[in-house]
N, CA, C and O atoms as CSV, one atom per row, in Angstrom:
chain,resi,resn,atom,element,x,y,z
A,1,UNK,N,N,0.173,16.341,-7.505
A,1,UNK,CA,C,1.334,15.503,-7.239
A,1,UNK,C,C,2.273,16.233,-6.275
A,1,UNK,O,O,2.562,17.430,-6.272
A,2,UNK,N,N,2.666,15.311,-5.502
A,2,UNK,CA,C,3.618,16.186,-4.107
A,2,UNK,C,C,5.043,16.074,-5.116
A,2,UNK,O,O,5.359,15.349,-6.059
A,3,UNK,N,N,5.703,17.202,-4.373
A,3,UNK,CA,C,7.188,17.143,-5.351
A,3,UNK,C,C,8.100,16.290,-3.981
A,3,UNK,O,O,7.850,16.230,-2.778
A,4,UNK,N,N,8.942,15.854,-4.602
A,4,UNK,CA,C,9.931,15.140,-3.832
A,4,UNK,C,C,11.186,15.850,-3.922
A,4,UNK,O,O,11.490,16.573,-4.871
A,5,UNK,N,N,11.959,15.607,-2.838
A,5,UNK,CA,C,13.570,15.863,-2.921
A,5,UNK,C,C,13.691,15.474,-4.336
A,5,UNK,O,O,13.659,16.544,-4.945
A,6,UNK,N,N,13.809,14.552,-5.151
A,6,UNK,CA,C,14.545,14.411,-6.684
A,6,UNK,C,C,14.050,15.528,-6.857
A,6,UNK,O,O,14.740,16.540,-6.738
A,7,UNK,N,N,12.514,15.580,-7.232
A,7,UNK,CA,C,11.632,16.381,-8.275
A,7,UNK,C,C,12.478,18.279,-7.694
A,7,UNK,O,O,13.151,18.810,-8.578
A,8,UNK,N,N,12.396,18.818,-6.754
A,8,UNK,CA,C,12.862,20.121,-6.217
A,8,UNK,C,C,14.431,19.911,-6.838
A,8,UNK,O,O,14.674,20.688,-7.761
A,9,UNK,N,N,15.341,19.145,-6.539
A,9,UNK,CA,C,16.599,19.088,-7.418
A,9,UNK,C,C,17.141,19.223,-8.450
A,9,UNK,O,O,18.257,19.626,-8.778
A,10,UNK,N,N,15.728,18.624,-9.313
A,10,UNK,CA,C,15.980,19.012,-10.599
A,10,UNK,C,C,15.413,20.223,-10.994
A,10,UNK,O,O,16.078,20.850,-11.819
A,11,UNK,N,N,14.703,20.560,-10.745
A,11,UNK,CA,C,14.001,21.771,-10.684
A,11,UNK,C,C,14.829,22.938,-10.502
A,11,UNK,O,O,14.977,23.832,-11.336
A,12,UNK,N,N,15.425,22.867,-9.216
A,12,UNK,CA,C,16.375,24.021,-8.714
A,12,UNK,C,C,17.899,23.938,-9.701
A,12,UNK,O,O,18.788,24.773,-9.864
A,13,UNK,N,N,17.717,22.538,-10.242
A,13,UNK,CA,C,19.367,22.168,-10.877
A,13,UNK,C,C,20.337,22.436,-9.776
A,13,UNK,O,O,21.187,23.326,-9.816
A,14,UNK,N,N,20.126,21.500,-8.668
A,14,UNK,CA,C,21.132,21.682,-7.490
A,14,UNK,C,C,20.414,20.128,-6.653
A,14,UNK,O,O,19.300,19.723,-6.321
A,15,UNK,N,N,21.748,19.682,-6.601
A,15,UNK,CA,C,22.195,18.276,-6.355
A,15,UNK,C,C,21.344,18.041,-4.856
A,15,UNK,O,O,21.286,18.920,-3.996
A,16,UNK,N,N,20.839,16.970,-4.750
A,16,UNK,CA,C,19.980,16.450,-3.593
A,16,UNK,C,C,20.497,16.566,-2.278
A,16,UNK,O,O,19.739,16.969,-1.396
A,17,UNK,N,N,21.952,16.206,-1.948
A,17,UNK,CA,C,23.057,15.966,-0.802
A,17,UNK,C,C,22.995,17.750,-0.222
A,17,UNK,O,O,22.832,18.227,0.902
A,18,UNK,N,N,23.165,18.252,-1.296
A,18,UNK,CA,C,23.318,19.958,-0.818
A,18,UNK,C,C,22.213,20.774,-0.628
A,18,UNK,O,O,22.269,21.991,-0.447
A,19,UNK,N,N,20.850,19.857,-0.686
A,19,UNK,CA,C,19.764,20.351,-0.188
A,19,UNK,C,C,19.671,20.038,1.035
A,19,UNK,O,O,19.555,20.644,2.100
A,20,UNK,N,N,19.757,18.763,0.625
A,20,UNK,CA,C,19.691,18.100,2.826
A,20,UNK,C,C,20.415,19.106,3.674
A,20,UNK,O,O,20.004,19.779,4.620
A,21,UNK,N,N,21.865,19.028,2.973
A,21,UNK,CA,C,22.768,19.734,3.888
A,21,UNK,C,C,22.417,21.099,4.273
A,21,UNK,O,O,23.146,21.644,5.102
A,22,UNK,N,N,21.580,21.633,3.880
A,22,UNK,CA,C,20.918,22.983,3.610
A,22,UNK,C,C,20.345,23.361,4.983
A,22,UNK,O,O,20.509,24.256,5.813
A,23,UNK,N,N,19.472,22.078,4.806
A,23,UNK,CA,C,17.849,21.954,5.732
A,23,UNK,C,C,18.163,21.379,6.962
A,23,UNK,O,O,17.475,21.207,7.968
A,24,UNK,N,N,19.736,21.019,6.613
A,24,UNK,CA,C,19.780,19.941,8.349
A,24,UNK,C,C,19.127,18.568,8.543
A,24,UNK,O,O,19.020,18.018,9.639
A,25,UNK,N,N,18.383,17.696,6.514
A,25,UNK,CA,C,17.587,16.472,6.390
A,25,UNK,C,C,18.282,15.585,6.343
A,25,UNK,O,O,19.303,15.682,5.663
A,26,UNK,N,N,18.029,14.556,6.949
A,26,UNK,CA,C,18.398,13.319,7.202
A,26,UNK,C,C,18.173,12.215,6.520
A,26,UNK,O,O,18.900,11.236,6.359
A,27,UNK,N,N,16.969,12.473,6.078
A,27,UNK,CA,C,16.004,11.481,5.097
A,27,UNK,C,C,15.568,12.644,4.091
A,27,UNK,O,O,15.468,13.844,4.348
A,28,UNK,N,N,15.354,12.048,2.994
A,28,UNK,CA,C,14.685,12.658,1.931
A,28,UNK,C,C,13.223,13.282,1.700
A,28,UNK,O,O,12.716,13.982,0.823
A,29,UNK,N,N,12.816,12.742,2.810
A,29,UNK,CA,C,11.426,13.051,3.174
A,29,UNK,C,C,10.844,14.363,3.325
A,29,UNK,O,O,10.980,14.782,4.475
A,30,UNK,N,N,10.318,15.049,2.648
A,30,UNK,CA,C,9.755,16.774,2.471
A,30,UNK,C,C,8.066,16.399,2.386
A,30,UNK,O,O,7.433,15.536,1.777
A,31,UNK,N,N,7.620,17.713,3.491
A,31,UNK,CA,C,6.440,17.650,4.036
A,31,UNK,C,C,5.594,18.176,2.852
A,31,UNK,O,O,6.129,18.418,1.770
A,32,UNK,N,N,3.855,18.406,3.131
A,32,UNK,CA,C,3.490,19.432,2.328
A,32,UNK,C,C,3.780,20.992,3.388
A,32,UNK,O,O,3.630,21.249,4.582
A,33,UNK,N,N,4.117,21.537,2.533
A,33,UNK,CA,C,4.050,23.559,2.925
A,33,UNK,C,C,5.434,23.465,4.104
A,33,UNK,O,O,5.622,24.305,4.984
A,34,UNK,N,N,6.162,22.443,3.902
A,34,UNK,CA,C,7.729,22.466,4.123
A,34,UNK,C,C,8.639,23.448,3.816
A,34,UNK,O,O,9.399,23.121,2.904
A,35,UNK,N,N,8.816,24.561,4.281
A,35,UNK,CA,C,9.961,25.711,3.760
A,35,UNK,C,C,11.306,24.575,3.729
A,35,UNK,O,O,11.539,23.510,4.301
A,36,UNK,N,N,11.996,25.395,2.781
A,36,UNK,CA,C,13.448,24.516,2.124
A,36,UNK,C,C,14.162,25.530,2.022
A,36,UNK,O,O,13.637,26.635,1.892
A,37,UNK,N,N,15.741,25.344,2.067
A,37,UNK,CA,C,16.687,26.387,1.490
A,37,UNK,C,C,17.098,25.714,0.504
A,37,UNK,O,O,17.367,24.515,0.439
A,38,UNK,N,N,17.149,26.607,-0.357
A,38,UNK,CA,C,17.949,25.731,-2.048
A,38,UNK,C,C,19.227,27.003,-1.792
A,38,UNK,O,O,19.152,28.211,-1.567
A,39,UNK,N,N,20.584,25.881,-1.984
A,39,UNK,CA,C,21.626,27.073,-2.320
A,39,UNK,C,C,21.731,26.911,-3.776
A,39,UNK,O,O,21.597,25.827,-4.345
A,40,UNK,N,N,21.978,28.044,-4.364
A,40,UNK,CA,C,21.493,28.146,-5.547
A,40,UNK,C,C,22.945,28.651,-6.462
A,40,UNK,O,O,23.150,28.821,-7.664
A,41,UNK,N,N,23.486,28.736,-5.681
A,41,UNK,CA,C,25.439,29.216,-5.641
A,41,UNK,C,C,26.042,29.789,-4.433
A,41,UNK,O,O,25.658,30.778,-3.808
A,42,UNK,N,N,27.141,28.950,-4.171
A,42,UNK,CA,C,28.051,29.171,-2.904
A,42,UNK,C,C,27.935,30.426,-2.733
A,42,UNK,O,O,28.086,31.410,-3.456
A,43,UNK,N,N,27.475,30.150,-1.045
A,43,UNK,CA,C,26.690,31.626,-0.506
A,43,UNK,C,C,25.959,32.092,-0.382
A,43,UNK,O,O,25.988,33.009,0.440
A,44,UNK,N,N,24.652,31.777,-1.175
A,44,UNK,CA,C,23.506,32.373,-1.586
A,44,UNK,C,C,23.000,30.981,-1.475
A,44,UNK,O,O,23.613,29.938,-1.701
A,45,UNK,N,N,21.427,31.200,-0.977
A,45,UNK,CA,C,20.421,30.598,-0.941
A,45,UNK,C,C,18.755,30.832,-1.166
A,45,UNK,O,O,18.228,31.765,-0.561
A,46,UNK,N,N,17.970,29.996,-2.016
A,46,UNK,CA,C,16.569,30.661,-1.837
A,46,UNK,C,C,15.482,29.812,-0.730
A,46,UNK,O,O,15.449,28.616,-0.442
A,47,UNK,N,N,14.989,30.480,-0.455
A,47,UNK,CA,C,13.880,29.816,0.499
A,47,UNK,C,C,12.440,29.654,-0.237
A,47,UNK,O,O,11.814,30.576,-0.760
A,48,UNK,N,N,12.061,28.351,-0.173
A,48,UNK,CA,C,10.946,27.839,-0.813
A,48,UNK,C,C,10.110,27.092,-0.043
A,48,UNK,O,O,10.564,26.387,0.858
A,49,UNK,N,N,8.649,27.172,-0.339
A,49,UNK,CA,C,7.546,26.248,0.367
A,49,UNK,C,C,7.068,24.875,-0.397
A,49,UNK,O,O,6.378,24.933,-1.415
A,50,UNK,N,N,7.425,23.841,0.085
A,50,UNK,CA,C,6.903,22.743,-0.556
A,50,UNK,C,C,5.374,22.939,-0.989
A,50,UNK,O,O,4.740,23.485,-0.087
A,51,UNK,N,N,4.643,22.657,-2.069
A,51,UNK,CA,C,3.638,22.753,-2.218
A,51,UNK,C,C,2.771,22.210,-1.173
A,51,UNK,O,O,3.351,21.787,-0.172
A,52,UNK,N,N,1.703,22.152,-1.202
A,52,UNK,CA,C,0.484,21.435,-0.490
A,52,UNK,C,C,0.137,19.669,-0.728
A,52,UNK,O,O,0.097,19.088,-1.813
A,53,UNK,N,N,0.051,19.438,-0.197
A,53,UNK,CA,C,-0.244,18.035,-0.822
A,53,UNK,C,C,-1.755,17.957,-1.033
A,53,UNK,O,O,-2.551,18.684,-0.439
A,54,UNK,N,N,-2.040,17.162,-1.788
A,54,UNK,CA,C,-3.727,16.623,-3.131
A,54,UNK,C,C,-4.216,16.565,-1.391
A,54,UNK,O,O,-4.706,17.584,-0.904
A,55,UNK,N,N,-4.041,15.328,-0.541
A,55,UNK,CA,C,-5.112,15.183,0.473
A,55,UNK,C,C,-5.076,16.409,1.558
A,55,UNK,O,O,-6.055,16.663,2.259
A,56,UNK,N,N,-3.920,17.103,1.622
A,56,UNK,CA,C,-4.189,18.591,2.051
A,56,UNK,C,C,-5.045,19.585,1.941
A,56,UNK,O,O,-5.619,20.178,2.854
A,57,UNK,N,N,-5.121,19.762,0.769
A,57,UNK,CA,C,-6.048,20.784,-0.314
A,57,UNK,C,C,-7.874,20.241,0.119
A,57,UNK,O,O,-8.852,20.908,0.458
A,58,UNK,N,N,-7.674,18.732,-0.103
A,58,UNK,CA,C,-9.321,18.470,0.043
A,58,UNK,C,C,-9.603,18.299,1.655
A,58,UNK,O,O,-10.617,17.699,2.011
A,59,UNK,N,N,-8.936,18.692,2.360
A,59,UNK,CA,C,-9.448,18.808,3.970
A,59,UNK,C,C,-9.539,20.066,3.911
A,59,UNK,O,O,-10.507,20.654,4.394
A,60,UNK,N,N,-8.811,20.520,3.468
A,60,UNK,CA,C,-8.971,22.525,3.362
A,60,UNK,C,C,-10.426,23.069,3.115
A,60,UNK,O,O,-11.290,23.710,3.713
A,61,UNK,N,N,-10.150,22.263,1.512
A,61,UNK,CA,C,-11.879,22.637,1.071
A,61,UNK,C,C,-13.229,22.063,1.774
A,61,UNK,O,O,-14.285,22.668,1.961
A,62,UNK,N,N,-12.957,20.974,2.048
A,62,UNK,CA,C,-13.952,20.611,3.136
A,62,UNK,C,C,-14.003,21.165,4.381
A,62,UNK,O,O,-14.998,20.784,4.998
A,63,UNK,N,N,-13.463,21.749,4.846
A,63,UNK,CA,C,-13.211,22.420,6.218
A,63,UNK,C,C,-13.953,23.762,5.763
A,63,UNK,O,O,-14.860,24.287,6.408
A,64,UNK,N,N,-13.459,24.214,4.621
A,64,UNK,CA,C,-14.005,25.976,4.399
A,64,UNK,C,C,-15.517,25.966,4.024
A,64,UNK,O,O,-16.310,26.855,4.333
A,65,UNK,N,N,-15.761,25.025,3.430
A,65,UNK,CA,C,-17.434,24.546,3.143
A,65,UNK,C,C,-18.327,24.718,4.176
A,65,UNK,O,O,-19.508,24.401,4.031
């Protein structure tokens, strides 16, 4: 399952608006293997990779085959 802007929000417990604002996103829309900044408290931020996405993974494995 791809994570979404909600799903990373709740996750990080840091509000959706202050992720965008983070990343410079416009739309809610997060790639697979998307680096993100989560501020995680004023000032501080972590940098994260969106996972891979399911039809990602099986071109991978078919490709390495």
């Amino acid at each position: 399952m791809n994570d979404t802007l909600s799903m990373i929000s709740l996750k990080y417990n840091v509000r959706q608006h202050l992720i965008k604002t983070a990343n410079d996103l416009i739309t809610e829309n997060i790639f697979s293997k998307q680096e993100l900044l989560i501020p995680v408290v004023p000032g501080m931020t972590l940098r994260i990779e969106a996972p891979e996405s399911e039809d990602a993974k099986k071109k991978n494995e078919d490709k390495n085959r």
